[in-house]
SEMARDREN-129898 format. One record per residue (C-alpha): x, z, y; residue in three letters. Coordinates in steps of 0.001 Angstrom, whole numbers, padded with zeros to 6 digits, always signed. Each point is the difference from the previous one (the first is absolute). Layout:
N
XZYALA ...
***
This chain:
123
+023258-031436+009426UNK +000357+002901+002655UNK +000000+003899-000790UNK -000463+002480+002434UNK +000526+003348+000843UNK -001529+002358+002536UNK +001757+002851+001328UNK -000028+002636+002784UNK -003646+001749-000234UNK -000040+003501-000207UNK -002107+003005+001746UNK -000229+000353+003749UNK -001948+002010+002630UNK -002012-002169+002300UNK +001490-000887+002803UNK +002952-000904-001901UNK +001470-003254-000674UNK +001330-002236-003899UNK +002667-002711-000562UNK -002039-001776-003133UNK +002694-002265-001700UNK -000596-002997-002519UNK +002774-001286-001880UNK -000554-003595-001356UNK +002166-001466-003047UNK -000430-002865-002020UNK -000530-003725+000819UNK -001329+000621+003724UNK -000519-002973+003103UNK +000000+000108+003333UNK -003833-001765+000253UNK -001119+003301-001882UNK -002326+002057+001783UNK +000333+004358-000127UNK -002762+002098+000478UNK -000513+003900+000011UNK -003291+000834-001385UNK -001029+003828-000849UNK -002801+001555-001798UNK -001568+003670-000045UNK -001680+001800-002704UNK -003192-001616-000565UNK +000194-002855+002184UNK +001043-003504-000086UNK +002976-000747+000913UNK +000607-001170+003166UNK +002091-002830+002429UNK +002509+001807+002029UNK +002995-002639+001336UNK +001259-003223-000809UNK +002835-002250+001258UNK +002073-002727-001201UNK +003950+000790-000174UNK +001331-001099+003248UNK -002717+002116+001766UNK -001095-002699+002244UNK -003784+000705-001361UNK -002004+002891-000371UNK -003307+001733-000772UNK -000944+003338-000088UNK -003341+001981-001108UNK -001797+001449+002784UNK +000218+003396-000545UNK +004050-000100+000139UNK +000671-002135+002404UNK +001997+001888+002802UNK +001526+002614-002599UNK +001443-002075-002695UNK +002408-003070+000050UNK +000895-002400-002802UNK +003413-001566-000088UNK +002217-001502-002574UNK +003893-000402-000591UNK +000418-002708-001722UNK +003606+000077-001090UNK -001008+002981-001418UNK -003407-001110-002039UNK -000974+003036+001909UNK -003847+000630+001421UNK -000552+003087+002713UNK -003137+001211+001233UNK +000343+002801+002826UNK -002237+002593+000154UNK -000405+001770+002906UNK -003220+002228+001308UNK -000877+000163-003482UNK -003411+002201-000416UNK -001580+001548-002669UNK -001824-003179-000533UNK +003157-001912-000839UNK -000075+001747-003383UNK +000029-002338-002865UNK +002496-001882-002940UNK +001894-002556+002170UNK +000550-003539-001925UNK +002633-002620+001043UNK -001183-003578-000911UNK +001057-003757+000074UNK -001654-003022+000048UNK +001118-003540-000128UNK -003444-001350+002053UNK -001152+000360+003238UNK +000001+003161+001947UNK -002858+002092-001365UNK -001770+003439+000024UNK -001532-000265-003264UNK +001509+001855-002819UNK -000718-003397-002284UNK +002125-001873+001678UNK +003097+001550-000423UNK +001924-000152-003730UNK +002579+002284+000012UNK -000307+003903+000200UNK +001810+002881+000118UNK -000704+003301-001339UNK -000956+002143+003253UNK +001221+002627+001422UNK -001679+002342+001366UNK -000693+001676+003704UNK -001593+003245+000462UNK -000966+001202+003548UNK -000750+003659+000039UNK -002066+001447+003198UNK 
***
């Protein structure tokens, strides 16, 4: 029922700082949940941010939390996730992803997926 979209990755230095966009289309609610989740060669991938639309809740992984920020605009179906500070480590295929549950950080849990897009932070 909802399609999405990422946008905005690209190559940076470190230091430097990403606007990540996800564009939702399709049949999509209010109640849904958005995550960002991102995952580097040969690892799992991993629970970055997740909020509902108004913004009133949310969680962040550990290892962002101070750098990036997760907000939505929801006239605009529109997911962010700011990246700021971003290191080396940051690396990785960036995935925008819904759920109609509970707020989660398992990949599982969510059932709709976008294609990634992808950050690269040079040294």
């Amino acid at each position: 029922q909802v399609q999405l979209v990422e946008s905005g990755g690209g190559l940076v230095q470190a230091g430097g700082s990403l606007r990540l966009s996800c564009a939702a289309s399709g049949r999509t609610f209010s109640s849904y949940v958005m995550g960002w989740f991102r995952q580097a060669p040969g690892k799992e991938r991993e629970f970055v941010a997740a909020t509902n639309w108004s913004g009133s809740v949310t969680y962040y992984a550990d290892s962002v939390k101070g750098r990036f920020t997760i907000s939505s605009d929801r006239a605009k179906n529109t997911l962010y996730l700011q990246m700021n500070g971003l290191e080396p480590e940051d690396t990785a295929l960036y995935y925008c992803a819904a759920t109609a549950y509970a707020y989660s950080r398992t990949t599982r849990d969510y059932g709709y997926w976008g294609q990634g897009t992808q950050v690269t932070v040079s040294s």
